[in-house]
Every structure is written in structure tokens, then in C-alpha cells.
N, C-alpha and C positions, 0 to 999 in steps of 0.2 A: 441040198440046202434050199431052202424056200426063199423065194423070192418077196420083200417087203413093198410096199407103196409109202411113200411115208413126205407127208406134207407141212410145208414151212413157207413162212412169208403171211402173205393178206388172210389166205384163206385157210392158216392151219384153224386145228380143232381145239387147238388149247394153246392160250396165250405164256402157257409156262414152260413148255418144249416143244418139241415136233412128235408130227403122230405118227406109228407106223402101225401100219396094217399087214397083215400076211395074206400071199397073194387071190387064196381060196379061199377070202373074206372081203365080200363087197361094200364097194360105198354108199352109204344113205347121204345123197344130196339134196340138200333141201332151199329151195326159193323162197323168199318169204316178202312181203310188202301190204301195205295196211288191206285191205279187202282180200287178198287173196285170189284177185280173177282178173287184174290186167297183164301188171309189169313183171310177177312172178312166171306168171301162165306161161307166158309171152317168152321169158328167159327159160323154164323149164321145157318148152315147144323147140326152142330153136338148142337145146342140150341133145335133146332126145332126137333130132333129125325132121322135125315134125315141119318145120317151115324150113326157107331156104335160107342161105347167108349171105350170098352174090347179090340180093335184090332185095326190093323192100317189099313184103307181101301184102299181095291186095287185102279190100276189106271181107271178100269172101273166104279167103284164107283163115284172116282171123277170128273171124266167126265161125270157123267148120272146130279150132280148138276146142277139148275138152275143156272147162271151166270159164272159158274168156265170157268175160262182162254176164256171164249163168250164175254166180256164184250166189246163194240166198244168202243172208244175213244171220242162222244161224248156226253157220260152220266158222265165224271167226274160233280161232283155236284148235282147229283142228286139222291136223297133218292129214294132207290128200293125194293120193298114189297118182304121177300123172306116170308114170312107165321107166321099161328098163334099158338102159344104155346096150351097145353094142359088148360091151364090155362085161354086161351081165351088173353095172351100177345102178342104181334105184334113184328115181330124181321125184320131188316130193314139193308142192308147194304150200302156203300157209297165208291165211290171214290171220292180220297181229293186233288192227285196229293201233290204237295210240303206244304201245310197248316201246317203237324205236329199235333204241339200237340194245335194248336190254334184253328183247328177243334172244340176240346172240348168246349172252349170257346165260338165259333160261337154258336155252336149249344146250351149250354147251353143258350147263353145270349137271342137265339130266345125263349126257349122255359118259359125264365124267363118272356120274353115280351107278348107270348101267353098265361099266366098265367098254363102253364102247365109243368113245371120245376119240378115237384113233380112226374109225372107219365112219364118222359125220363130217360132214362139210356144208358149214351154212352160211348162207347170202343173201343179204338187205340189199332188195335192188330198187330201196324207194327211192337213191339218189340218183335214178335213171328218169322220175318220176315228172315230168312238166306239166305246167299250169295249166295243157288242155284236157290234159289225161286225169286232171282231180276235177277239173269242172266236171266234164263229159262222163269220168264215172260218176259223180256226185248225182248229177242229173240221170243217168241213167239206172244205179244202182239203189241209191237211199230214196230218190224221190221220185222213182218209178216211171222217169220220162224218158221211156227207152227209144223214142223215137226223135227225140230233140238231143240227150245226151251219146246216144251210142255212135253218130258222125263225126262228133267233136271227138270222143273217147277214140277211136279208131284213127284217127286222124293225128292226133297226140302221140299213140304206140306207135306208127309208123312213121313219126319223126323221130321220136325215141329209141329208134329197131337196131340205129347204126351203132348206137353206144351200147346196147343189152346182146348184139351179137359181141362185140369188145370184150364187154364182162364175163361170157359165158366162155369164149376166147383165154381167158384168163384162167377161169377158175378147170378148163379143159388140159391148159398147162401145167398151173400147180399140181393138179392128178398126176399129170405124166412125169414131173421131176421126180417126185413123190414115188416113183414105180422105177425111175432110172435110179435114184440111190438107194 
């Protein structure tokens, strides 16, 4: 008999049951928050192994990421492959621009229509998101002062690291309950 994953609580995939996945069927997780290149990046890096979790990573570090504070302006919407978990899970991040938390909905309600709403897991991590981290992207990303915004931006994510390591903490969990029943 196969063995399910099957996820309940914050981060199931459908607000009407819990989802189960069979086991030789991988998770698409997906990060999501308005630009798509700090706080998702940043929680999709620290899923995948990419930064540490014991410490708070320099600003070298987080600029060696795929996407961090790189992101052009015209990928809002579009799902971007940051890599594959140890697990063989897929971890995905997104800029959403002003959506919110309707995000969630979109995407669940696509993947209810794909018939794969059982093996998505999605996460709004803009409420990880602090006042230096919208300045320092704002300035760095929209208004091209990458050299006046990206200290303050880095500076914000690495205040922000302790909570977005938490979240991913979390959503690492929900997986594993999800796979124990």
C-alpha cells in the first residue's frame, strides 16, 4: 500500500478538506509576496538549504541568491523555479504585486481545476515583510536606487530572517504530518 502525505491546518491546499498526496507524487511549494525577489526568495533559499538557519546571513550571502533584489518588473505573475528539495519537492517563488491574500485563492482554485490541489502548498510571506524591507525594495527595485535601497533592503531581510526561518519551520512541519498520516 502507498504511502500518502496529506496536509491540514495553516498550510493545507484546500480550505474544504485536507489533501493527500501519494507518495510518488511531489510537492509544488510555492512562496509568494508582492515583488517576488526579497521575502519569498529569502523563505524559498532558507526551504531549499540554500542559507543557514543557526545565523543570520551576511549581505554576501544574500545577494549570491537566485532572484534576491534581481527580479525585473516584468515577471510579476509568473511562477519561478527556485529548486528541488532533498525530498525531491519543488519550491517555487512569485510576485503577486497588490493580489494579497487572494493570491492564495488563485492559486488554490487553479490547482483545484488541475486536479492537483493535494500536492500545492502556498505561502504569503508578506506578513514577514517590515517597513525597511518595502522602503529598501521600493528604492532599490521600482526606483532604481540600487545603491541607496539595497543596504536598507538587506538589512530589513536579515531582521526579518528569524521569523521567515519560523515560517518555513512550519510549513517543513505541516509536510511531515501530512507524510506521517
Amino acid at each position: 500500500m502507498a504511502k500518502t502525505r496529506k496536509l491540514t491546518g495553516r498550510f493545507q491546499s484546500s480550505w474544504l478538506e485536507p489533501a493527500v498526496v501519494n507518495e510518488a507524487e511531489f510537492m509544488k511549494i510555492i512562496y509568494h509576496c508582492f515583488g517576488g525577489s526579497h521575502s519569498s526568495v529569502t523563505a524559498a533559499a532558507i526551504h531549499l538549504g540554500f542559507l543557514p538557519t543557526n545565523r543570520i546571513p551576511s549581505f554576501h550571502e544574500l545577494m549570491a541568491l537566485p532572484h534576491f533584489d534581481k527580479t525585473p518588473g516584468d515577471v510579476y505573475g509568473v511562477i519561478r523555479f527556485m529548486g528541488r528539495t532533498g525530498e525531491g519537492d519543488e519550491v517555487y517563488v512569485l510576485g503577486k504585486k497588490n493580489l494579497g491574500n487572494r493570491m492564495d485563492r488563485i492559486l488554490i482554485g487553479l490547482a483545484e481545476l488541475l486536479g492537483v490541489k493535494d500536492r500545492v502548498v502556498v505561502v504569503n510571506t508578506m506578513r514577514y515583510v517590515n517597513l525597511f524591507m518595502m522602503v529598501g525594495g521600493f528604492l532599490s527595485r521600482r526606483l532604481g536606487l540600487v545603491s541607496l535601497g539595497r543596504p536598507i533592503l538587506v538589512w530589513g531581510t536579515r531582521l526579518a530572517f528569524p521569523h521567515l526561518v519560523r515560517a518555513v519551520e512550519e510549513v517543513k512541519n505541516e509536510i511531515r504530518r501530512g507524510e506521517e498520516e
